[in-house]
C-alpha positions as CSV (number, residue, x, y, z in Angstrom):
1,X,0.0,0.0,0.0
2,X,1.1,3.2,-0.8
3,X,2.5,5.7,1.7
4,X,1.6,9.2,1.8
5,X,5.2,10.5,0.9
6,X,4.6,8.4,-2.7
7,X,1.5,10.5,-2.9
8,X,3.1,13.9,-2.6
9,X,6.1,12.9,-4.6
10,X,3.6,11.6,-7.8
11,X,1.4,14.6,-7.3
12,X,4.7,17.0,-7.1
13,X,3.5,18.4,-3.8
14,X,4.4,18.8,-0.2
15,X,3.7,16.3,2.3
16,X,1.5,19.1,4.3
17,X,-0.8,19.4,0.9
18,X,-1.7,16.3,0.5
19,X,-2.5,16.0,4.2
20,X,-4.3,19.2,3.7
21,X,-6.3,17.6,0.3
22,X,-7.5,15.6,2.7
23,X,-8.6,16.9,6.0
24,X,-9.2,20.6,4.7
25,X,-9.8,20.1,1.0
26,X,-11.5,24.0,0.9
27,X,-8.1,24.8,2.0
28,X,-6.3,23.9,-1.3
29,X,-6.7,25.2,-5.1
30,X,-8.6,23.5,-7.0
31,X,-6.2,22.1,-9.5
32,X,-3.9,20.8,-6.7
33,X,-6.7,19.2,-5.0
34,X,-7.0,17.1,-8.9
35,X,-3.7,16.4,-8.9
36,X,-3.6,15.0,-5.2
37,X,-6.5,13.3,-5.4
38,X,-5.4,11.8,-9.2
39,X,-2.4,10.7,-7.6
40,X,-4.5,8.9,-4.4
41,X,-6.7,7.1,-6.8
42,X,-3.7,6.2,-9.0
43,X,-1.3,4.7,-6.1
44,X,-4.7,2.9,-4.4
45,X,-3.9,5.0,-1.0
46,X,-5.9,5.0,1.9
47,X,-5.5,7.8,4.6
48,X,-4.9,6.6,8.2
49,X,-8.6,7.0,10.2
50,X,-6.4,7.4,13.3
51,X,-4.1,9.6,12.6
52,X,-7.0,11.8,11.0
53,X,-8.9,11.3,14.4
54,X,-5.7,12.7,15.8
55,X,-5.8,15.9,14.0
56,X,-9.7,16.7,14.5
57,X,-10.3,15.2,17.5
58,X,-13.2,12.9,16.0
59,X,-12.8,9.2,15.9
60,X,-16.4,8.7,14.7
61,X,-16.3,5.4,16.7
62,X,-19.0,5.3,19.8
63,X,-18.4,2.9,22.9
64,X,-21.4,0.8,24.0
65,X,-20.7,-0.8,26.9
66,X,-22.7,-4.2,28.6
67,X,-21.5,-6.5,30.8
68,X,-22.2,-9.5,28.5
69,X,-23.1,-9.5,24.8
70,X,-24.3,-13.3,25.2
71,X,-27.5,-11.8,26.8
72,X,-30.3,-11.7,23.9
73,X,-31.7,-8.9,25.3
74,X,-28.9,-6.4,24.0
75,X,-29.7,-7.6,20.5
76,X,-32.2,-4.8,19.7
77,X,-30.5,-2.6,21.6
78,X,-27.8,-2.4,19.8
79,X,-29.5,-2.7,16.1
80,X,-31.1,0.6,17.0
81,X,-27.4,2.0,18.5
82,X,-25.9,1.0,15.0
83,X,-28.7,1.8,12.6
84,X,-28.3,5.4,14.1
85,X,-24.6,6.0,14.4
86,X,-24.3,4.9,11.1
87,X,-26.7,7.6,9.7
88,X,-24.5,10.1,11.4
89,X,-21.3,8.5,9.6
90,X,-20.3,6.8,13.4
91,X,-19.4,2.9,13.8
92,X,-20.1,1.4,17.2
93,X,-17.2,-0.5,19.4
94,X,-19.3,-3.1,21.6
95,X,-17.0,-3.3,25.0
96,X,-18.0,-6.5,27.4
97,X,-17.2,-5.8,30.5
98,X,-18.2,-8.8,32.3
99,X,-18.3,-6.7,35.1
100,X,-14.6,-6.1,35.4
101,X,-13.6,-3.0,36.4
102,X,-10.0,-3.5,35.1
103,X,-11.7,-3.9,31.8
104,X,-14.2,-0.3,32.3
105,X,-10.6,1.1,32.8
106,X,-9.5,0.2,29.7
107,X,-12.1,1.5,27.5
108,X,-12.3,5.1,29.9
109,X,-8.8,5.3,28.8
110,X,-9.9,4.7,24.8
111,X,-12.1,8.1,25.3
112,X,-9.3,10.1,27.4
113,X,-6.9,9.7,24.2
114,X,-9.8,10.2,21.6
115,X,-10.0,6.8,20.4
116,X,-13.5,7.1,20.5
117,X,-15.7,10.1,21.1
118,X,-18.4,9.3,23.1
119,X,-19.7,6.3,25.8
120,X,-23.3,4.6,25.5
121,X,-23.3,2.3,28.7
122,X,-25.6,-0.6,29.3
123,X,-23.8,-1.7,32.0
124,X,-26.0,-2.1,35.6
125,X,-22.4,-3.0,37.1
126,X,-20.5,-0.3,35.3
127,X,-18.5,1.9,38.2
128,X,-21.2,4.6,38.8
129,X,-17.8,7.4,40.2
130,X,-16.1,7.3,37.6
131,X,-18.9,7.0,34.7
132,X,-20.0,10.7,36.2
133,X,-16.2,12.4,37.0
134,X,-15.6,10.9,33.0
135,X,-19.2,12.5,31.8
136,X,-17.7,16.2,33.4
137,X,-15.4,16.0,29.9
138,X,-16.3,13.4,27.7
139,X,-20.3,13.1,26.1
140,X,-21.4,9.9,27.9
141,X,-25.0,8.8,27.9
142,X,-27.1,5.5,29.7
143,X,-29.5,3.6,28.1
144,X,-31.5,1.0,29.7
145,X,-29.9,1.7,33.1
146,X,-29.7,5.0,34.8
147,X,-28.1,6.5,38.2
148,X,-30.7,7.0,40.7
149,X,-29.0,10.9,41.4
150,X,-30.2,11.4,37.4
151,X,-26.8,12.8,36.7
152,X,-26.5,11.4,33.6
153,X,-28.5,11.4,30.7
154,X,-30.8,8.7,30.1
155,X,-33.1,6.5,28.2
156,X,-35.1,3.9,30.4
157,X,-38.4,2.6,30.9
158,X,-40.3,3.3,34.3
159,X,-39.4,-0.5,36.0
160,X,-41.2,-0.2,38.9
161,X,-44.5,0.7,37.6
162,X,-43.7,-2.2,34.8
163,X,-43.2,-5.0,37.5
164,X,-46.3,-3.4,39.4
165,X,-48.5,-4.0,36.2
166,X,-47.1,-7.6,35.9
167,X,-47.7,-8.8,39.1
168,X,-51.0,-7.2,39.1
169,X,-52.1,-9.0,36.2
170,X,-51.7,-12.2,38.1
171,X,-53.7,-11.0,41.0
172,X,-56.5,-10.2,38.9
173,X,-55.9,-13.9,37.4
174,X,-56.6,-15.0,41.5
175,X,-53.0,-15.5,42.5
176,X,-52.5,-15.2,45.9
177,X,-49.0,-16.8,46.4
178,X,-46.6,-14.9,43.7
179,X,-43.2,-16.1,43.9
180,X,-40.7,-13.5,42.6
181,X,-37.0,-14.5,40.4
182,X,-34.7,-11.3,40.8
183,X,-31.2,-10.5,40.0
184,X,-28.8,-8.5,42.8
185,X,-30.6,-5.7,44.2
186,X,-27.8,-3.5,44.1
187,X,-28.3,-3.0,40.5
188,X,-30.8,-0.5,40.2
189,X,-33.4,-1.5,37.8
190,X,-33.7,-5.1,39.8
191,X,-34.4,-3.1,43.3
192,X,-37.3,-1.1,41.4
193,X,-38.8,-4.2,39.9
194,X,-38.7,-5.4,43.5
195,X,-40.5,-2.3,44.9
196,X,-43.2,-3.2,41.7
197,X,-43.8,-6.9,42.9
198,X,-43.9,-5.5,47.0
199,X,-46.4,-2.7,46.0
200,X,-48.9,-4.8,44.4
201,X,-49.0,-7.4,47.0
202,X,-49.5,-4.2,49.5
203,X,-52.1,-2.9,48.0
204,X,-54.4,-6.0,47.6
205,X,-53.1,-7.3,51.2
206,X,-51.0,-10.7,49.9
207,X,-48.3,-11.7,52.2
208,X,-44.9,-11.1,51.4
209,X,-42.8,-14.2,51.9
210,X,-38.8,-14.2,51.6
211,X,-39.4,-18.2,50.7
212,X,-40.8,-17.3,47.7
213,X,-38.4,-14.7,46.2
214,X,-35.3,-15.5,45.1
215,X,-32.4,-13.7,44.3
216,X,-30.2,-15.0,41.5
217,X,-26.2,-14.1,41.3
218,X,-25.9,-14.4,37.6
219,X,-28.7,-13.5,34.5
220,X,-28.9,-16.2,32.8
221,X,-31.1,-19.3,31.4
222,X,-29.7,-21.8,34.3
223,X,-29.9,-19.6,36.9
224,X,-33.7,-19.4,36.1
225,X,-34.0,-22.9,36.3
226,X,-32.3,-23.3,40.0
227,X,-34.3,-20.5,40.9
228,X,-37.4,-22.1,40.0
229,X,-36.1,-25.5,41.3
230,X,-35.8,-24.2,45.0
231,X,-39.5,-22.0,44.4
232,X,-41.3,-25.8,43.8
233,X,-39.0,-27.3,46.8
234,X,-41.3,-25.2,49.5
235,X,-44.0,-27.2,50.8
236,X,-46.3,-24.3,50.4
237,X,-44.9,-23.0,47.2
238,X,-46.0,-20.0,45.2
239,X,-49.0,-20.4,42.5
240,X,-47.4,-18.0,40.1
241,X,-43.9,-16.5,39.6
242,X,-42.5,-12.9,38.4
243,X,-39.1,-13.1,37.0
244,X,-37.6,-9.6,36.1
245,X,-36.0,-11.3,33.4
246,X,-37.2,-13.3,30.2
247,X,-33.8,-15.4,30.1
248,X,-34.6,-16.0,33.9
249,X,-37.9,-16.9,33.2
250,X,-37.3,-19.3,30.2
251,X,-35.2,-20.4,32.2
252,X,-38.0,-21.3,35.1
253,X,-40.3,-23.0,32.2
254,X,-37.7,-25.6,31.3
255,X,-37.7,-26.2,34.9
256,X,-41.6,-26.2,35.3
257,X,-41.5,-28.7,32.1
258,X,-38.9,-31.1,33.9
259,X,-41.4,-31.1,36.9
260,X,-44.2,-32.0,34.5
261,X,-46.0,-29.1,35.8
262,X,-48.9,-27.8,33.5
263,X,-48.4,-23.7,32.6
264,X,-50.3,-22.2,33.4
265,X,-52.7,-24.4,35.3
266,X,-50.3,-25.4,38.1
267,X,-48.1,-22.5,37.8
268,X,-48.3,-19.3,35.9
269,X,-45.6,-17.2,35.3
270,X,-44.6,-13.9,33.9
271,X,-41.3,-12.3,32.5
272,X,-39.8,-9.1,31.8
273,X,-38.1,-7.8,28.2
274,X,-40.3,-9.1,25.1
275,X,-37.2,-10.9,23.7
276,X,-37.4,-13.1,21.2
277,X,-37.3,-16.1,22.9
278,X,-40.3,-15.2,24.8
279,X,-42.7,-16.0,22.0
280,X,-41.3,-18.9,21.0
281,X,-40.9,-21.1,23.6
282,X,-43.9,-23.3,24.8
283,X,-46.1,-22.1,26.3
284,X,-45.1,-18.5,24.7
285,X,-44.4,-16.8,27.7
286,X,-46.5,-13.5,29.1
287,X,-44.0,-10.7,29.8
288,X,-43.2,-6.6,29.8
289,X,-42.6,-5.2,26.7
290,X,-39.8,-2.9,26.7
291,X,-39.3,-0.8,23.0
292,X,-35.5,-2.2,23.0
293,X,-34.6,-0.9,19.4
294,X,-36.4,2.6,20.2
295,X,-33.8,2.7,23.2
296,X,-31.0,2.2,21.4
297,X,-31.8,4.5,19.0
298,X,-32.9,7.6,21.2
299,X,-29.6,6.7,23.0
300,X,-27.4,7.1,20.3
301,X,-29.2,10.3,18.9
302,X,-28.6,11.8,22.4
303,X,-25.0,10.9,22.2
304,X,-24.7,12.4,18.9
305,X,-26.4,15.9,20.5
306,X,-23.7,15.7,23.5
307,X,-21.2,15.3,21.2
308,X,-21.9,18.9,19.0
309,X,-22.1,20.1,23.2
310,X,-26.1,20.2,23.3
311,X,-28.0,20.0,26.0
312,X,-30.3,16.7,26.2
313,X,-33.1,15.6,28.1
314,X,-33.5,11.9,29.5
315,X,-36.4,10.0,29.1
316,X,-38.5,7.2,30.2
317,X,-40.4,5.1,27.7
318,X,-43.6,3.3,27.3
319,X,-44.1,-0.5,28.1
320,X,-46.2,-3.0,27.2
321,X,-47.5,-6.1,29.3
322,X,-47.7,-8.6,26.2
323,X,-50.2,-11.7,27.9
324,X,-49.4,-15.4,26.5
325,X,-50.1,-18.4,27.2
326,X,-48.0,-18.7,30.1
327,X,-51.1,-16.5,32.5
């Protein structure tokens, strides 16, 4: 590949024009910019993206962070992400953390030497401090999560209403014993779904019982099933389940199936996502529909307004509760 010295020396130009032809082309005559551009078609060369990202301070790469891109729920997400960082001439950089913070330091670092000009996290286990001292000098925006101070910008559904909704539903249904599948209560949007399942149980007077909830340490398919596995151990076990989760809660069928148990005549249960899975497996499973690709794409538009230095406004979306077979 050529170099840009062969450029300038089959052009019969400086070094500085051709790197001018190219970053400021308004800059240069108009038969010089020919001949430079003649003589970059002719030799096949392709300008470094770094070292231009260098010069104006614009990578045009984005950062999305999650803690696991294995989880199918980030799918749509991240469709809507790309679709519009590509319309503003941006690729995305997906960084899984896997909840490492020696990792989160290595990708803070890709924005503090422009490598990338701007942060979407995803991440519920992303290091809150430093996400908000970065945000004071690089455009950062949350999607999905958000920090309970609202310091950053972003894009969400109301959780706590959503799980109230759910678990509603199945008190209309005549559930009286709702179990409850969460994920660590530390992360934010699993303490609000929480607060969802407790205040609809208040409000039509059904006992809260810690037997019946049970918090998972990691989100995915077989942790659903243990959860579900130690719900049907109680001798006076739960008629219906909430799981804040649709990989938790696919995971809980398989379990219910294994168990022979009939869904949802023995035990009906409810997730929380609308990802694909949920309409597939049998029975297709009732849960909260959250607009994932909507997310991502209101995200990334807010990014691209922090990055020109506007002000942005978060938001909270609407949700859906989709009802299947599974209620």
């Amino acid at each position: 590949m050529a170099t840009i010295q062969e450029v300038a020396k089959y052009a019969g130009v400086s070094v500085a024009t051709v790197s001018r032809v190219i970053n400021t082309p308004d800059k240069v005559k108009k038969h010089t910019q020919f001949k430079v551009e003649n003589a970059i078609k002719e030799l096949n060369y392709e300008p470094s993206v770094l070292g231009r990202s260098l010069r104006t301070s614009q990578s045009k790469l984005l950062l999305v962070l999650l803690p696991n891109v294995s989880n199918p729920f980030y799918a749509k997400i991240i469709n809507g992400i790309q679709d519009k960082a590509i319309a503003f001439g941006y690729n995305i950089l997906l960084c899984e953390t896997d909840s490492d913070p020696d990792r989160e330091v290595i990708y803070f670092n890709m924005i503090k030497n422009k490598l990338a000009d701007g942060i979407i996290s995803m991440d519920p286990t992303v290091n809150k401090k430093k996400l908000i001292e970065l945000s004071n000098e690089y455009p950062i925006v949350q999607c999905s999560e958000y920090t309970k101070d609202k310091t950053l910008p972003f894009v969400t559904i109301d959780s706590k209403q959503a799980a109230y909704q759910a678990v509603k539903h199945l008190i209309k249904l005549g559930h009286k014993k709702i179990g409850l599948i969460n994920f660590d209560k530390k992360f934010l949007y699993a303490s609000e779904r929480y607060s969802g399942y407790e205040k609809a149980l208040k409000e039509f007077n059904l006992e809260i019982t810690d037997d019946w909830i049970y918090n998972t340490k990691h989100l995915n398919f077989e942790s659903g099933q243990q959860a579900m596995r130690v719900l049907l151990d109680q001798i006076d076990r739960p008629s219906a389940v909430f799981a804040v989760s649709d990989v938790l809660a696919v995971g809980a069928l398989k379990e219910l199936h294994i168990k022979q148990l009939g869904v949802p005549e023995e035990m009906a249960l409810i997730g929380f996502d609308n990802i694909e899975f949920s309409n597939v497996v049998y029975p297709p499973l009732t849960t909260v529909a959250q607009p994932m690709y909507e997310m991502g794409a209101i995200s990334a538009q807010m990014l691209m307004s922090k990055i020109k230095g506007e002000e942005v406004e978060s938001r909270f979306l609407e949700h859906q509760l989709i009802i299947r077979e599974t209620t």
